[in-house]
N, C-alpha and C positions, 0 to 999 in steps of 0.2 A: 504494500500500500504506500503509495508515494503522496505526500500531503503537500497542500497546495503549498506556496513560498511564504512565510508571514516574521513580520519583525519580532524578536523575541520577545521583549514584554508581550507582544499580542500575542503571541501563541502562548505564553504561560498563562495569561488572562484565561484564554479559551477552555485548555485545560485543567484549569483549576473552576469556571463554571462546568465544564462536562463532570470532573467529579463529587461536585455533591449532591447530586441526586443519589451518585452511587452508594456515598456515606452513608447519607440516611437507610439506603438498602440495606449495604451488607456491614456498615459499619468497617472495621480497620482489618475486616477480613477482604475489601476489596482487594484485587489484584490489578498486577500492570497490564494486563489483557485487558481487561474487564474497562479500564481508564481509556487506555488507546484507543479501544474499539468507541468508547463511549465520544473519545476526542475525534477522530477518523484520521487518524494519522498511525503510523506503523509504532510500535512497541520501544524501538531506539530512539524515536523522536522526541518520547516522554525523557531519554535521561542527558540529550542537549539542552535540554533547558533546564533538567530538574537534576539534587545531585541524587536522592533515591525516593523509595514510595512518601517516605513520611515529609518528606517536604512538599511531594505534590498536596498532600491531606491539609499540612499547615496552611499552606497558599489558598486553595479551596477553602477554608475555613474562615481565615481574613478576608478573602472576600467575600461573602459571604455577613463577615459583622462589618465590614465597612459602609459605615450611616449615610451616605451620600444618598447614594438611588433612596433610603428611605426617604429622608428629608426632599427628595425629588417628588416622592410619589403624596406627600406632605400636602407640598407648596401646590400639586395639580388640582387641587380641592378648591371649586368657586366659592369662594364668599361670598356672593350671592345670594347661595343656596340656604333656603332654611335655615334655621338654627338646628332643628331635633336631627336633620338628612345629614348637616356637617359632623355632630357629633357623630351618629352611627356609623360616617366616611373615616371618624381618624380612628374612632375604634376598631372597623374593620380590618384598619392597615397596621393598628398595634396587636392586635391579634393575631393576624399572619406572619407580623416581626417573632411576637415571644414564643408562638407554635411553632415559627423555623427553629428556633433555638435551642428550646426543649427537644426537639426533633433531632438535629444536630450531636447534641452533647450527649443525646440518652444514646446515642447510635454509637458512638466514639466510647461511650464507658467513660464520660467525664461529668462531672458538675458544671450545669448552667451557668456561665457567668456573665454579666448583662454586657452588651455591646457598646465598645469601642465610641461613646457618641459625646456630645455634651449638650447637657440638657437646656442650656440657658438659649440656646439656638432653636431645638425644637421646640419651645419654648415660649418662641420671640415669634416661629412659623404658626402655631396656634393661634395668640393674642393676634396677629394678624388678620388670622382668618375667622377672627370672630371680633373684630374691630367693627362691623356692621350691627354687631346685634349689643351693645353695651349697656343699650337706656334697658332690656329685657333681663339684664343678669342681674341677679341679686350679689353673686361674688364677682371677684375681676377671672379675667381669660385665667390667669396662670392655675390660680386655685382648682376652677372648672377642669384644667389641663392635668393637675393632680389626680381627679375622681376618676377623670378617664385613661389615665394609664393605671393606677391601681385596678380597678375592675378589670382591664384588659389583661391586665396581668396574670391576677389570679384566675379570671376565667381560661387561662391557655394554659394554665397548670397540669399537669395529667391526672394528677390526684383528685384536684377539685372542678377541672370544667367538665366532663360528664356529666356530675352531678350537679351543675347548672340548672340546665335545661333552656338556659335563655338565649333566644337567636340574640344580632346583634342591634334590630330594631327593637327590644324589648329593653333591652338594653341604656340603649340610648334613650329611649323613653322614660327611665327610671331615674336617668342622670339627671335628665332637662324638667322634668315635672318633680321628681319626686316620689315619697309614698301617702302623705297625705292628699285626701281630696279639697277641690278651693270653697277657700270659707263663703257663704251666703254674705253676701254685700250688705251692709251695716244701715236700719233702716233709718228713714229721713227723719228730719223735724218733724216735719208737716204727719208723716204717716205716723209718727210713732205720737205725738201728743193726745192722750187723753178728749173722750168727746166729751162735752157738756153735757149732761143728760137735761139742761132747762132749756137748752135753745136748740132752733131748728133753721135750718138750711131753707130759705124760700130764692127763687132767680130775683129779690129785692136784697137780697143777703139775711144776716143772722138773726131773727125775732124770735125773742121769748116766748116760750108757750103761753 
């Protein structure tokens, strides 16, 4: 198998996305067949670039937690959109972050450890994108940005999100509303004052019985 010509970062780039689906597979039992074929390039090509397996595994792996693309796939969120739609959007895509991860680490035989990112950035990408709705929020973006990466978090847990049960619009629903119901609008002067029981309503106005 003769693999097309490509400049070395890019071809390590390549094969190190070809293998982490493997990871997740077979974990640290994949093989360098198993890579190559998955990269389409012949089995020597993996060790020009690479010095052996376990460096291909590291490489695949940093990439993999390098926050970019997320903080990309972030910022592609209109602000525009609803408030309840935007949250269920970053939830979505924190969900798919901590469940690659979990994913990842249980495959490899290691402990989760949270990715390579800083948070005052992702952060700065949320209050952004809820810069539209502020007069609606009781707390500021960042706080709101807390509830929803905690819930995301634990519900990507293996332990505890099965026993969820909650999609991610149910979710987000619970964020943005809450679990109380809204209180009954506080009644007026005018309706809540006391009737006279001696006078009476005539279209001349109020006369004494």
């Amino acid at each position: 198998m003769r693999a097309k010509p490509m400049p070395v970062e890019e071809r390590r780039g390549a094969i190190a996305q070809a293998t982490l689906p493997l990871l997740v597979a077979h974990g640290r039992d994949v093989t360098t067949r198993q890579i190559a074929d998955a990269s389409g390039v012949a089995e020597g090509t993996l060790f020009r670039v690479f010095d052996d397996k376990e460096a291909i595994i590291d490489a695949a792996v940093e990439r993999f937690l390098d926050p970019e693309p997320f903080r990309a796939a972030l910022r592609s969120i209109d602000p525009s959109l609803p408030l309840e739609m935007k949250v269920e959007l970053v939830l979505a895509r924190f969900l798919d972050r901590f469940s690659g991860i979990f994913g990842v680490f249980a495959a490899l035989g290691g402990r989760p450890r949270p990715p390579a990112q800083n948070l005052e950035i992702i952060t700065s990408i949320f209050e952004e994108l809820l810069a539209p709705d502020l007069e609606a929020l009781r707390v500021p973006p960042a706080q709101v940005f807390k509830f929803v990466r905690l819930v995301a978090f634990s519900s990507a847990m293996p332990q505890f999100g099965p026993t969820i049960g909650l999609d991610t619009d149910q979710l987000a629903h619970l964020i943005v509303h809450g679990i109380a119901k809204p209180t009954a609008a506080p009644a007026t002067a005018a309706s809540a004052a006391p009737t006279d029981p001696t006078t009476t309503t005539s279209p001349m106005g109020t006369a004494p019985c």
